[in-house]
C-alpha positions as a LaTeX table, in Angstrom:
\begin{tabular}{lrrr}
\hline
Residue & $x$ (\AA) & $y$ (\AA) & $z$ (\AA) \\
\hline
Unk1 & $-18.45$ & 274.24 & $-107.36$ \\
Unk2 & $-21.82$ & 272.91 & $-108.11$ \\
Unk3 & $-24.66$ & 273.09 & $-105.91$ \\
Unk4 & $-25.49$ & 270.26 & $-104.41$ \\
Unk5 & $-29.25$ & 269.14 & $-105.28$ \\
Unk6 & $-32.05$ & 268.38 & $-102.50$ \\
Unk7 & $-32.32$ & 264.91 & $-101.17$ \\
Unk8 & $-35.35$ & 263.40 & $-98.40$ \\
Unk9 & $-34.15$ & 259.97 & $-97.65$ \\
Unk10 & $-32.74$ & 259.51 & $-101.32$ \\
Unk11 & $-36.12$ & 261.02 & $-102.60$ \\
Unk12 & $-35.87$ & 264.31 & $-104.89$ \\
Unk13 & $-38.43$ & 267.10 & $-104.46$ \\
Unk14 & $-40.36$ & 265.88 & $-107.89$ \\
Unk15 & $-40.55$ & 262.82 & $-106.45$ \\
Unk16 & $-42.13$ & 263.38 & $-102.89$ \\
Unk17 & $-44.45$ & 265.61 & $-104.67$ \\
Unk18 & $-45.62$ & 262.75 & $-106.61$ \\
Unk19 & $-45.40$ & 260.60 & $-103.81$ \\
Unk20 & $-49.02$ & 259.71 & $-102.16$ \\
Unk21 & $-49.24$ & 260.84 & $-98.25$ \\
Unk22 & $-49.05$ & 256.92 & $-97.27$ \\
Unk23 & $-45.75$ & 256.88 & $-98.78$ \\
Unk24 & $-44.15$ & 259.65 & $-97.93$ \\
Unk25 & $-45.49$ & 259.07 & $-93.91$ \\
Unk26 & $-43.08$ & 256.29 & $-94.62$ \\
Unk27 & $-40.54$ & 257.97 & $-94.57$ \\
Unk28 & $-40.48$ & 260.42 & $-91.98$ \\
Unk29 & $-38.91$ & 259.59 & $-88.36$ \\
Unk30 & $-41.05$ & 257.51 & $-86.05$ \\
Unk31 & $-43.12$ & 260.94 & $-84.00$ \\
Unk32 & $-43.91$ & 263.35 & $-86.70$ \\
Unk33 & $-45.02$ & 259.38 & $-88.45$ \\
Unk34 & $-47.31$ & 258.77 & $-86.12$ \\
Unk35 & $-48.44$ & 262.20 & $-85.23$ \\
Unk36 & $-49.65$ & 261.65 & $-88.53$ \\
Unk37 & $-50.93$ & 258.50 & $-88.65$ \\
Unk38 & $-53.09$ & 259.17 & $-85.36$ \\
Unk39 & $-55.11$ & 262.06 & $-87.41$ \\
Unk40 & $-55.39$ & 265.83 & $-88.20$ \\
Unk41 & $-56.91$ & 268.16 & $-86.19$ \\
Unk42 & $-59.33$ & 270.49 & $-87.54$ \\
Unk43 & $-56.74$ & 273.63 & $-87.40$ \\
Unk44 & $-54.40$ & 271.03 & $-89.51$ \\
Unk45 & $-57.33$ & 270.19 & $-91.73$ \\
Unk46 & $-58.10$ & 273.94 & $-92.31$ \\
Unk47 & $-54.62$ & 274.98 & $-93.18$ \\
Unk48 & $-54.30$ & 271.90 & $-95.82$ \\
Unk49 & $-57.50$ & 273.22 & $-97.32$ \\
Unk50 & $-56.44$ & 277.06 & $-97.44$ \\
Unk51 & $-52.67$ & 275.67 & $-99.62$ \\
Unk52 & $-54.58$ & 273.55 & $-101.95$ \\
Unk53 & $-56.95$ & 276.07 & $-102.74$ \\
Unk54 & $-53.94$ & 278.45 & $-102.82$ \\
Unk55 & $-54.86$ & 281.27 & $-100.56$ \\
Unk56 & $-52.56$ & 283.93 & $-100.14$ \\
Unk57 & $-51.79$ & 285.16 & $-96.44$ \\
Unk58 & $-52.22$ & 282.11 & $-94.57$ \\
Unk59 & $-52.11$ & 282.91 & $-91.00$ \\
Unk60 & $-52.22$ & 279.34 & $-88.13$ \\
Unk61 & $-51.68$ & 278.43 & $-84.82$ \\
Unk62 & $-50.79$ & 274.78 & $-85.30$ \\
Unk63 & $-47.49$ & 275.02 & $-84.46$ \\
Unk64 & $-47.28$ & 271.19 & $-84.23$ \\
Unk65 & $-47.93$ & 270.72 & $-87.80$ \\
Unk66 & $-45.75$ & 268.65 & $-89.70$ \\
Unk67 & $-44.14$ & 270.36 & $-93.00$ \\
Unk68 & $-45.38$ & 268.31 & $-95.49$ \\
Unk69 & $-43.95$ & 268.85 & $-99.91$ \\
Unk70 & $-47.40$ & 270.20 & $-100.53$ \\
Unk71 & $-46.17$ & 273.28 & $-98.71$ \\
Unk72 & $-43.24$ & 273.50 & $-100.11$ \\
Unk73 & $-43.04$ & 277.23 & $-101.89$ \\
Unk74 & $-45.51$ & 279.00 & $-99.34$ \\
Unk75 & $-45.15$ & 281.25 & $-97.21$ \\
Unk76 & $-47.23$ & 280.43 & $-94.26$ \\
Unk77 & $-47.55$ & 283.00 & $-90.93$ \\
Unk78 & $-47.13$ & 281.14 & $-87.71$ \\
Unk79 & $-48.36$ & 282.29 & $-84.13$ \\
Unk80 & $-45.64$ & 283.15 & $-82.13$ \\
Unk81 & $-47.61$ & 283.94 & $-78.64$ \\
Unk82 & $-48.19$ & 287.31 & $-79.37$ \\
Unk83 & $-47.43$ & 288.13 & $-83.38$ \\
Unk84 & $-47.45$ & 285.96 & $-86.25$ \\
Unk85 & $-44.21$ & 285.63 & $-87.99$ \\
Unk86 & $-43.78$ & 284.90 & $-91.98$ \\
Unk87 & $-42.06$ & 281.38 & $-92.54$ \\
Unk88 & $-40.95$ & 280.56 & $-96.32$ \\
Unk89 & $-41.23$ & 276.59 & $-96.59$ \\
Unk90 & $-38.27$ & 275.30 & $-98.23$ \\
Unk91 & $-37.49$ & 271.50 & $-98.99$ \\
Unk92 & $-34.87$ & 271.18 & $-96.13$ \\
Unk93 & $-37.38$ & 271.96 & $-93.71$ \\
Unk94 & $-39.65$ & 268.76 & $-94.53$ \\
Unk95 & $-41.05$ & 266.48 & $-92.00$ \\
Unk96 & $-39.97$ & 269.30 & $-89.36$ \\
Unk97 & $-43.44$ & 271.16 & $-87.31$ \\
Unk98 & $-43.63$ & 274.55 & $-88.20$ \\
Unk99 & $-43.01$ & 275.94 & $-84.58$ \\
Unk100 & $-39.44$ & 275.06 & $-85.06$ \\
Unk101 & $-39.30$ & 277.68 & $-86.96$ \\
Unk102 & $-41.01$ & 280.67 & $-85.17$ \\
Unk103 & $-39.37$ & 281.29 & $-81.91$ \\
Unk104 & $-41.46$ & 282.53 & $-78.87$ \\
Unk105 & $-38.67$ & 283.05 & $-76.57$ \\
Unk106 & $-36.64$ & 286.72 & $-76.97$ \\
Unk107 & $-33.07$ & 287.14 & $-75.79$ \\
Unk108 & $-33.57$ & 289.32 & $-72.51$ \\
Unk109 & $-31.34$ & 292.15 & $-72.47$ \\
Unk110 & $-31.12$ & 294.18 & $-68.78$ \\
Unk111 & $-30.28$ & 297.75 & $-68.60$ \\
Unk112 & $-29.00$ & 299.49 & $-65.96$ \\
Unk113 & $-30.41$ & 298.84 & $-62.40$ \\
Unk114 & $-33.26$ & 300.85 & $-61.22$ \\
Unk115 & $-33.48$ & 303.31 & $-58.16$ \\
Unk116 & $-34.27$ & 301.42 & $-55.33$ \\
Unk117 & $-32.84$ & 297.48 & $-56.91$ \\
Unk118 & $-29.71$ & 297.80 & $-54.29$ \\
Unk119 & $-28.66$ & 299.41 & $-51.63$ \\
Unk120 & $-25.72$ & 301.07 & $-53.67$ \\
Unk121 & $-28.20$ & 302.24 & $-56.29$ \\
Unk122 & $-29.80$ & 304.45 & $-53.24$ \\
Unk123 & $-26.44$ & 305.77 & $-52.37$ \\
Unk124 & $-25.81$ & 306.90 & $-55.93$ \\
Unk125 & $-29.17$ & 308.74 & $-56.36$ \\
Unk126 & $-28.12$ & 310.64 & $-53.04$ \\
Unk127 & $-24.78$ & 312.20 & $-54.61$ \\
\hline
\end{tabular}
């Protein structure tokens, strides 16, 4: 079975890489379009500069950035809260924001209950 190649709205990867950002904004859904549209920040401004003058270890906090095909191939560290955590940007993830892809939130895993939590874990520390 062949693999199946990479379409964006009928658009191969060559293509939105040769695509101007006016016409590829065209074709993302209507928020990340007009996050867009409205302006980058300076963080977004900063990490666009850092990729084009292809920096290695790119570290940023703007989680709300949209994935773009100029960053497709990097590997780009997001802020997670506390650590920042490696992303590889791969053509399936355009027009995402690069927080989807960093998770914040842990799965919270109790132990045991401690002395004192219930009344039956008092009884138990008597025996």
């Amino acid at each position: 079975m062949a693999t199946k190649e990479f379409k964006f709205r009928g658009k191969t990867l060559e293509e939105l890489k040769q695509l101007d950002m006016e016409s590829f904004i065209k074709l993302l859904p209507a928020r990340e379009r007009r996050s867009i549209t409205r302006g980058s920040s300076h963080e977004h401004k900063k990490l666009l500069d850092s990729i084009q003058k292809q920096k290695k270890n790119l570290k940023t906090q703007a989680r709300d950035m949209v994935i773009i095909p100029v960053m497709v191939g990097k590997t780009i560290s997001v802020h997670t809260g506390k650590t920042f955590q490696p992303i590889l940007i791969e053509a399936d993830m355009l027009g995402h924001r690069l927080g989807e892809f960093a998770q914040t939130r842990q799965k919270i895993a109790h132990s045991a209950p401690g002395v004192g939590a219930t009344r039956s874990s008092a009884a138990l520390s008597v025996r």
